[in-house]
C-alpha positions as CSV (number, residue, x, y, z in Angstrom):
1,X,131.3,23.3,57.4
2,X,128.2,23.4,55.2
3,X,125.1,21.4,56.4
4,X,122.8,19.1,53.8
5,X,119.2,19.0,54.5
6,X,118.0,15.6,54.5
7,X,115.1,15.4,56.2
8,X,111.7,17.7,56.9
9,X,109.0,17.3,59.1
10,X,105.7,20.2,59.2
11,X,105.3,21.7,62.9
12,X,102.1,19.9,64.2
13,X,100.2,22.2,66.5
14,X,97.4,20.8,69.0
15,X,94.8,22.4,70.1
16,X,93.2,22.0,73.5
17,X,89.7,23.5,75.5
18,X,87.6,22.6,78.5
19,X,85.2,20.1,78.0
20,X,82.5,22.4,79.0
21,X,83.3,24.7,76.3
22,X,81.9,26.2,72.9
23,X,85.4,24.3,70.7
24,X,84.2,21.2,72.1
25,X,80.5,21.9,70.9
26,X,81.8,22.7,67.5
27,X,83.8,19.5,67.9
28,X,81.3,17.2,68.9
29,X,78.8,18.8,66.7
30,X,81.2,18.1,63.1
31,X,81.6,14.3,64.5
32,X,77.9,13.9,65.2
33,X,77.2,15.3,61.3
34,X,80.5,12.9,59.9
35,X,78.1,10.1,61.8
36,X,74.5,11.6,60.9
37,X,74.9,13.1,57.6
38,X,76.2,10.1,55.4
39,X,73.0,8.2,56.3
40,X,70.8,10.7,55.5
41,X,72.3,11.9,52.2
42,X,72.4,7.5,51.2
43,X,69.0,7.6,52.0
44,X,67.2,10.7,50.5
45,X,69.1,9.7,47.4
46,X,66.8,6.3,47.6
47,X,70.1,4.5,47.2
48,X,70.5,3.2,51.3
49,X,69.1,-0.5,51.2
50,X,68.1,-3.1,49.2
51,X,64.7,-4.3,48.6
52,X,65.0,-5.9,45.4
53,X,67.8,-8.0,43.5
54,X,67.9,-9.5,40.4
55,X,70.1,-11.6,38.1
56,X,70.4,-13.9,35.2
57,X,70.2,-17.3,35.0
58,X,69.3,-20.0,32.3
59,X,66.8,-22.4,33.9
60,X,66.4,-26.2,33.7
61,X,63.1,-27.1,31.8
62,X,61.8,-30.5,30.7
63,X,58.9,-31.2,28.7
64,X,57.0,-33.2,30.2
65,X,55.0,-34.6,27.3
66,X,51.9,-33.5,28.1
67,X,49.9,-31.9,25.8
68,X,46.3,-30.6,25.5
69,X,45.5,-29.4,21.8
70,X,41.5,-28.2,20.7
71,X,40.9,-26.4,16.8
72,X,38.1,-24.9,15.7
73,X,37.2,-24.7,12.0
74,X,34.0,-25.6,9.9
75,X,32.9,-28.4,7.5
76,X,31.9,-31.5,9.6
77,X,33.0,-30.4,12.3
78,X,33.1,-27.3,14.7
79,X,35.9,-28.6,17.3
80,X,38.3,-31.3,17.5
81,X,40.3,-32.3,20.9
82,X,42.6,-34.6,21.7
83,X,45.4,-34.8,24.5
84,X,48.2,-37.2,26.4
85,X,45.7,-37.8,29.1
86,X,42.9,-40.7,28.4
87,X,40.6,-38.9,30.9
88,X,40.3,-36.1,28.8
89,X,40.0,-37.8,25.7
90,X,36.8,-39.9,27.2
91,X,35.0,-36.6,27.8
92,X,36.0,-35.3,24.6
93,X,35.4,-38.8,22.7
94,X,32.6,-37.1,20.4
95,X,35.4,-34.2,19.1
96,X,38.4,-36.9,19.5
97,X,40.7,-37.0,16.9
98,X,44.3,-38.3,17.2
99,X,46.8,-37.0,15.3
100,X,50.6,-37.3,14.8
101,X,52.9,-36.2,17.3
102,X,56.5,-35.8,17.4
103,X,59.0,-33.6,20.2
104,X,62.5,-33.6,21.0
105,X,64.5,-31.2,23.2
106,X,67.8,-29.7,22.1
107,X,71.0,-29.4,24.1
108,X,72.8,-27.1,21.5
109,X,76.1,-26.0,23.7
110,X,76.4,-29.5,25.6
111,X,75.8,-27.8,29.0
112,X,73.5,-30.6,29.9
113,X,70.6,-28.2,30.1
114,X,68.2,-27.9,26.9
115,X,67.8,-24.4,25.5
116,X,64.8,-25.1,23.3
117,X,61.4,-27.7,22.8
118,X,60.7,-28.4,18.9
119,X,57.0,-29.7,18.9
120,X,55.6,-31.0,15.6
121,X,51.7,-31.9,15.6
122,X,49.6,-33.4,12.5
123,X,46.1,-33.5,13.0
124,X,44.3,-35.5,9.9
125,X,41.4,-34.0,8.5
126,X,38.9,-34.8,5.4
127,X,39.0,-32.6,2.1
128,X,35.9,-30.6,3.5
129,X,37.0,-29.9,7.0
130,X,39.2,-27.0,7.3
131,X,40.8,-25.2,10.7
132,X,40.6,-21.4,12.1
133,X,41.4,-21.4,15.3
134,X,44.1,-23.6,17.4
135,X,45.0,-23.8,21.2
136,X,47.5,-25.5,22.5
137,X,48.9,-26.1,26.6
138,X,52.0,-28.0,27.2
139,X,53.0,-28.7,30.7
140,X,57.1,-28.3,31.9
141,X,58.9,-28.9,34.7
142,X,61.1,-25.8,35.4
143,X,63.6,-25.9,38.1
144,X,66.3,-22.8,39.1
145,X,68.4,-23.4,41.2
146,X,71.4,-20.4,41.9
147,X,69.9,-18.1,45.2
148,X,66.3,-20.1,46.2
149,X,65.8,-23.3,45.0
150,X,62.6,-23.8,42.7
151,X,61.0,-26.3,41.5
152,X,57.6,-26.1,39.7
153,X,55.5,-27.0,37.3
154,X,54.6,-24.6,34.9
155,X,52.6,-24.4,31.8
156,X,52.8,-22.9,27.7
157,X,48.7,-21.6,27.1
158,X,49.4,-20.7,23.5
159,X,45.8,-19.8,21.0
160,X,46.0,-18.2,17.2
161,X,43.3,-17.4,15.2
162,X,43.7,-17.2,11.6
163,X,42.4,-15.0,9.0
164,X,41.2,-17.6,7.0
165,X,41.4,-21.3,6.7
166,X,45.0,-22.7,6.9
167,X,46.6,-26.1,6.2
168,X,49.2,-25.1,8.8
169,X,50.9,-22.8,11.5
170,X,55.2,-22.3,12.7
171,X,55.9,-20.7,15.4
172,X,59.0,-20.0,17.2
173,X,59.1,-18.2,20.6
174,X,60.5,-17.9,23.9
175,X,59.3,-19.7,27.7
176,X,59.4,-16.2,29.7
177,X,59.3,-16.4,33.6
178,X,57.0,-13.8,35.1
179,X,57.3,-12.8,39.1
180,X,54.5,-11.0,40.6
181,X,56.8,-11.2,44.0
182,X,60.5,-11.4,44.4
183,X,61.9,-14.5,45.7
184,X,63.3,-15.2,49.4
185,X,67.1,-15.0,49.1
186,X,67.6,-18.7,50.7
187,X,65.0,-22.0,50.6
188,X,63.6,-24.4,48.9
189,X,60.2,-23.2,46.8
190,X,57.9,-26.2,45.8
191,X,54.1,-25.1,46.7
192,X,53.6,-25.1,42.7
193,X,55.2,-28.7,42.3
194,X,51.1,-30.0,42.2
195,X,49.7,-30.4,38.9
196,X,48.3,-27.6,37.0
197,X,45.7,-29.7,34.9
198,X,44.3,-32.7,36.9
199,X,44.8,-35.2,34.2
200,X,43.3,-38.1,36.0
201,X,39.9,-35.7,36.9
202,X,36.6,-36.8,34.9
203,X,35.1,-33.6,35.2
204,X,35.5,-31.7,31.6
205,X,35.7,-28.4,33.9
206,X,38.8,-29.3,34.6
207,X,40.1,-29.3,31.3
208,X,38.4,-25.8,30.6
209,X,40.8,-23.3,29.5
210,X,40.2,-19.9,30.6
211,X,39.2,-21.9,34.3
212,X,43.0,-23.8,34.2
213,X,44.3,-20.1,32.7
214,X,42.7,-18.1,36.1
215,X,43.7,-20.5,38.6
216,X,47.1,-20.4,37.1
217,X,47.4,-16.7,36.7
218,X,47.1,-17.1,41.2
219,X,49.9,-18.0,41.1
220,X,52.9,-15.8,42.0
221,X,55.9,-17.4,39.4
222,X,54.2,-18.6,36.2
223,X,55.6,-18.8,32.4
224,X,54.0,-18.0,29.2
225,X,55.4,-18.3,25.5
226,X,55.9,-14.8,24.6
227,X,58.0,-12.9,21.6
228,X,55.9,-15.4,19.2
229,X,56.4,-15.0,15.6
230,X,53.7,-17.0,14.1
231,X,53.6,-18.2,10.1
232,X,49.8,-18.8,9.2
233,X,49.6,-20.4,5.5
234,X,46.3,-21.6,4.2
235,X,45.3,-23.4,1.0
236,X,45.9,-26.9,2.0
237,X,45.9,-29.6,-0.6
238,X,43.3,-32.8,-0.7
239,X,44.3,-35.6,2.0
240,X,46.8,-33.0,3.5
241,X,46.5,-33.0,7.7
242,X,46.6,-29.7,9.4
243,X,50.3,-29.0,10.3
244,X,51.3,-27.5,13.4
245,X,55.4,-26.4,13.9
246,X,56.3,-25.1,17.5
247,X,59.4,-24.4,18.7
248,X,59.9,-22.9,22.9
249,X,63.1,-21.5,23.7
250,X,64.5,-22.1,27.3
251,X,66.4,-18.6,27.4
252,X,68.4,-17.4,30.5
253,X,65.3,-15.6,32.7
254,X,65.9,-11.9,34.8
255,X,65.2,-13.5,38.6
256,X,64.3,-10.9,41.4
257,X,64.9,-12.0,45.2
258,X,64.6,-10.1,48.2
259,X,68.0,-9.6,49.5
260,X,68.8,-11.2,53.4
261,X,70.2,-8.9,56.4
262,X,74.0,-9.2,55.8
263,X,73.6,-8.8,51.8
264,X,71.4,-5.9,52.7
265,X,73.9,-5.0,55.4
266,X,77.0,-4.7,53.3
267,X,75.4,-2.7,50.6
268,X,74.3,0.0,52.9
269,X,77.5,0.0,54.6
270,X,79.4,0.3,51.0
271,X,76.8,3.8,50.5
272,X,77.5,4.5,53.7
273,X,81.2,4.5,52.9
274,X,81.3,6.3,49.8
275,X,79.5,9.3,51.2
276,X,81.7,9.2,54.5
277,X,85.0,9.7,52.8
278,X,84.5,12.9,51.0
279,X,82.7,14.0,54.3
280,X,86.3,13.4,56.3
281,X,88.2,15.7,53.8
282,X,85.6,17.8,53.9
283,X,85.2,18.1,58.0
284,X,89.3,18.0,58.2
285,X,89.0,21.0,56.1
286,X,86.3,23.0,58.7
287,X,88.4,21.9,62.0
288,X,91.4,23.5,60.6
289,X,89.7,26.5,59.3
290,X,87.8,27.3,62.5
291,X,90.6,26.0,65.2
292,X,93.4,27.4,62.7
293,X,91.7,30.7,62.6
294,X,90.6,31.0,66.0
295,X,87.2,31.5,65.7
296,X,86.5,29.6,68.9
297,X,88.8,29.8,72.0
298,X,91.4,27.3,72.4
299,X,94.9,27.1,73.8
300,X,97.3,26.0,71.0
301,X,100.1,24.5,72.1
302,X,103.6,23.5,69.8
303,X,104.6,19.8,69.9
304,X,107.8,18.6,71.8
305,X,110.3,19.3,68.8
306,X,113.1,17.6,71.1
307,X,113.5,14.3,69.4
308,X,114.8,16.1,66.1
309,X,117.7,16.9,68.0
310,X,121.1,16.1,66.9
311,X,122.3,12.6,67.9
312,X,125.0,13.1,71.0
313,X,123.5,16.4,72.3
C-alpha cells in the first residue's frame, strides 16, 4: 500500500562543548557584540538619545491694550509720544499728542483662540508737521500650554523709517516665538509673567527703548513681529492725520523642549531595536557557518527523532 506524505519536519542538530573551551569563546564573544555593537553603531550615527524635541502648536495671545507709540518728523515738531499709561504720558507731556485708537482681535476658525491683532492708530497733525520715523511696542499676554505650561508676557518692538515724509504706514506681519533654550518637558514657566515696561514708574528711563529692548532680549523666550511687509505712502492731504494700519498674526510657533528620562528612554531603545534585529539574522548566520562547518570543536549530536514515530508502535 502506497504511503502519502503529509507532514515534514528539518533534522535539528545541537551542538555542545566544555565551558572552558574556544566554541564557547566564540559563543560568548557573538552575544557580547549582539549586546555591544547595536549601541555603538546608534550612537556614532548621532542618532542614540534625544536632547532636543520640537513641535507645533498655535499659542493663546491677548492684547493687552497697551501701547507705547513715539514719531519723529519735522515742522513744529521733532517727536511726538503718547501711550495707554498716564505715567508716561506726564514725562512726555511736552511731546504728548493723543491720537485715535482702535483694536480688535479676530477669532477666524471659532476655535476660541484669536489668530490675529488688527491695530488702527491716527495721530492728528497740522498741515506743516509731517512724520519720518515711527515706533511702536505693544504688550501681550502669550500662554502655551501642550508639554510645559507657559505663561508670559511678551512684547511687539516694531520701528520703520521712511524715505520721505508719509501720511501713512500698513503693515501685516507675524508674532514669532524665539527660544534661546529648549523648554523642560513638564512644569509650569511664569518667571516672565512681571511686566516688561513698568507702566506705573516716573522715571522716563524706564520708557527708553533700546533700555526696555536689552533687558528684554535677557530673556530666554521672547517674541518679535517678524515677516513684515510694510506699505509706506506719502503726500498726505491738508487736515489729514498720520495713519498707522497694523495687523499681528498669532500663527502656530515651532516649540523645542528637552525631552524627560522615559521619553528619552524609549527612543533609544526604539534605535536600539532597529539595529539589533538585522544584527540577530546576521549572527544566526555566523553560528551556523562556524558550528555548521566545524571550524571550532564541538560534539554534534542528532535530536531524539522518536516522537515522529508511527502512532501504535
Amino acid at each position: 500500500m502506497g504511503v502519502y506524505g503529509v507532514h515534514s519536519e528539518p533534522v535539528r542538530y545541537t551542538y555542545h562543548a566544555p565551558i572552558f573551551s574556544f566554541a564557547v569563546v566564540v559563543q560568548l564573544l557573538i552575544f557580547g557584540l549582539l549586546v555591544v555593537l547595536p549601541y555603538i553603531i546608534a550612537y556614532a550615527s548621532a542618532g542614540m538619545w534625544l536632547y532636543e524635541r520640537c513641535y507645533f502648536q498655535q499659542p493663546t495671545v491677548l492684547f493687552k491694550h497697551e501701547a507705547y507709540v513715539t514719531m519723529q518728523g519735522s515742522g513744529s515738531f521733532s517727536q511726538l509720544a503718547w501711550s495707554t499709561s498716564p505715567e508716561f504720558n506726564r514725562i512726555v507731556q511736552k511731546n504728548l499728542r493723543v491720537p485715535t485708537l482702535r483694536s480688535y482681535e479676530q477669532d477666524s476658525n471659532n476655535d476660541g483662540v484669536n489668530e490675529w491683532l488688527q491695530l488702527d492708530l491716527e495721530m492728528p497733525l497740522s498741515d506743516t508737521e509731517t512724520v519720518d520715523q515711527l515706533s511702536i511696542a505693544l504688550i501681550f499676554d502669550y500662554q502655551l500650554q501642550y508639554m510645559s505650561d507657559v505663561a508670559m508676557e511678551s512684547m511687539v518692538l516694531f520701528q520703520f523709517s521712511g524715505s520721505g515724509s508719509g501720511s501713512s504706514l500698513s503693515t501685516d506681519g507675524d508674532l514669532v516665538l524665539t527660544q534661546t533654550e529648549p523648554l523642560p518637558w513638564r512644569g509650569d514657566r511664569k518667571e516672565y509673567t512681571v511686566p516688561i515696561i513698568d507702566k506705573t514708574s516716573v522715571h522716563a528711563s524706564s520708557y527708553d527703548f533700546s533700555t526696555i529692548a536689552n533687558e528684554y532680549m535677557n530673556r530666554n523666550e521672547t517674541t518679535s513681529y517678524e515677516h513684515v511687509l510694510p506699505v509706506w505712502r506719502a503726500d498726505r492731504a491738508a487736515g489729514q492725520p498720520f495713519k498707522l494700519s497694523m495687523r499681528v498674526r498669532y500663527r502656530p510657533q515651532q516649540i523645542c523642549y528637552r525631552p524627560g528620562f522615559w521619553q528619552e528612554l524609549k527612543f533609544g531603545w526604539v534605535q536600539y531595536v532597529a539595529i539589533l534585529i538585522p544584527l540577530l539574522f546576521l549572527a544566526r548566520y555566523i553560528r551556523w557557518f562556524v558550528f555548521g562547518n566545524q571550524l571550532v570543536e564541538t560534539i554534534v549530536r542528532q535530536d531524539d527523532l522518536s516522537r515522529f514515530k508511527a502512532h501504535g508502535e
